[in-house]
C-alpha positions as CSV (number, residue, x, y, z in Angstrom):
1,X,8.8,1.1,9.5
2,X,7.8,4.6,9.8
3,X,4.1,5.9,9.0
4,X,3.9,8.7,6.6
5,X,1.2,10.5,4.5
6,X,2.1,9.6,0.6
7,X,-0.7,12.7,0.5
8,X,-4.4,14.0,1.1
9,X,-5.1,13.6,-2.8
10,X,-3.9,10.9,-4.9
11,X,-3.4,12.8,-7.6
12,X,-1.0,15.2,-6.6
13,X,1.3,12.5,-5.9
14,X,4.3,12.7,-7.5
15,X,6.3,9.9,-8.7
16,X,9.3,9.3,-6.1
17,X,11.3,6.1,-6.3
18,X,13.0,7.0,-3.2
19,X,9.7,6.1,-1.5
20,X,8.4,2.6,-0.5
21,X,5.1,1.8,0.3
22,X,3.8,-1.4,2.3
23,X,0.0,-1.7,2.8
24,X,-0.8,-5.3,5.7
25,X,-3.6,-7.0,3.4
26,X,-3.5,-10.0,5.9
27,X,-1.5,-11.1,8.7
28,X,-2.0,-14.8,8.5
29,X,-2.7,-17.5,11.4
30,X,0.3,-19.4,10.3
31,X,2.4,-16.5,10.8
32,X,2.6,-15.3,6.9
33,X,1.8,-11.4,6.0
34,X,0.1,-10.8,2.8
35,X,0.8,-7.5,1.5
36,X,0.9,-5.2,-1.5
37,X,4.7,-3.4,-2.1
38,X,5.0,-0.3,-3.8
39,X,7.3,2.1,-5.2
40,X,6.8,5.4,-6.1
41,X,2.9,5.7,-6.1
42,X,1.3,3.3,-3.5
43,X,-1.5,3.0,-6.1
44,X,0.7,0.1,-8.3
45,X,1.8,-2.0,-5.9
46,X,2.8,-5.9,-6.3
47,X,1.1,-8.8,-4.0
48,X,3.2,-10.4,-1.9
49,X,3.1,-13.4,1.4
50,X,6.3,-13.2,3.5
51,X,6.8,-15.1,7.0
52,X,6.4,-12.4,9.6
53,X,10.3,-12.3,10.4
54,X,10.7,-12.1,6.8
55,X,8.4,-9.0,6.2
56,X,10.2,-7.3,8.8
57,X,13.5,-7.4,7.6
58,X,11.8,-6.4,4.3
59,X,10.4,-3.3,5.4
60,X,13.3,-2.5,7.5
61,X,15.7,-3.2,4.0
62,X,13.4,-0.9,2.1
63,X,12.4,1.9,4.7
64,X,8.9,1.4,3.7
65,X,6.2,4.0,4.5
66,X,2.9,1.9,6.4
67,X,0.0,2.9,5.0
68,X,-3.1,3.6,6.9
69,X,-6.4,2.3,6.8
70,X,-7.9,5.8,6.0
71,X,-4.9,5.7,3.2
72,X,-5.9,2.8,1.8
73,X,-9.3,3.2,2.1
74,X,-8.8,6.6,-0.1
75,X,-6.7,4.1,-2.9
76,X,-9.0,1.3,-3.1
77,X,-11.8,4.5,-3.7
78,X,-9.8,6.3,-6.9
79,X,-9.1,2.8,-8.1
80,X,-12.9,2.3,-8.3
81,X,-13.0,5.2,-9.8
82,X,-11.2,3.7,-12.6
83,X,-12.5,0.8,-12.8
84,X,-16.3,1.9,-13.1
85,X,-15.8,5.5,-13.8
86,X,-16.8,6.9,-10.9
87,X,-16.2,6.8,-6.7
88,X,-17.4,4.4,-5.2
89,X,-19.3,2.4,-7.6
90,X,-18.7,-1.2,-7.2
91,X,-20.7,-3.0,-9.5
């Protein structure tokens, strides 16, 4: 896994399939990693719960980027955005 800035604003992304995106949700007592996958934008991912071994191998098969928490912080903030209209509005 390396680490890797998809950018400072999401968006001026630009759509690169060559790029995978992981983002740790949870990492499970019972040795499962919840997770969203993405590829191309890390802000449409897919949810997904993989044994720890197996999420390795996954991110190592994919050369995912690891986002960070200041990363996804900044996504779950423009999805708000979205969803309510505005940053961080959450009701």
């Amino acid at each position: 896994m390396s680490s890797h800035s998809p950018h400072a604003e999401p968006a001026s992304r630009s759509f690169d399939v060559t790029r995978r995106y992981v983002r740790v949700r949870e990492r499970r007592d019972d040795g499962f990693v919840e997770f969203d996958f993405s590829i191309g934008d890390p802000g449409l991912s897919v949810e997904l719960v993989m044994s720890a071994p197996d999420y390795a191998s996954f991110c190592a098969i994919h050369q995912v980027l690891q986002l960070s928490d200041d990363e996804a912080a900044a996504l779950d903030l423009e999805q708000l955005k979205w969803r309510y209209g505005q940053p961080g509005v959450s009701e």
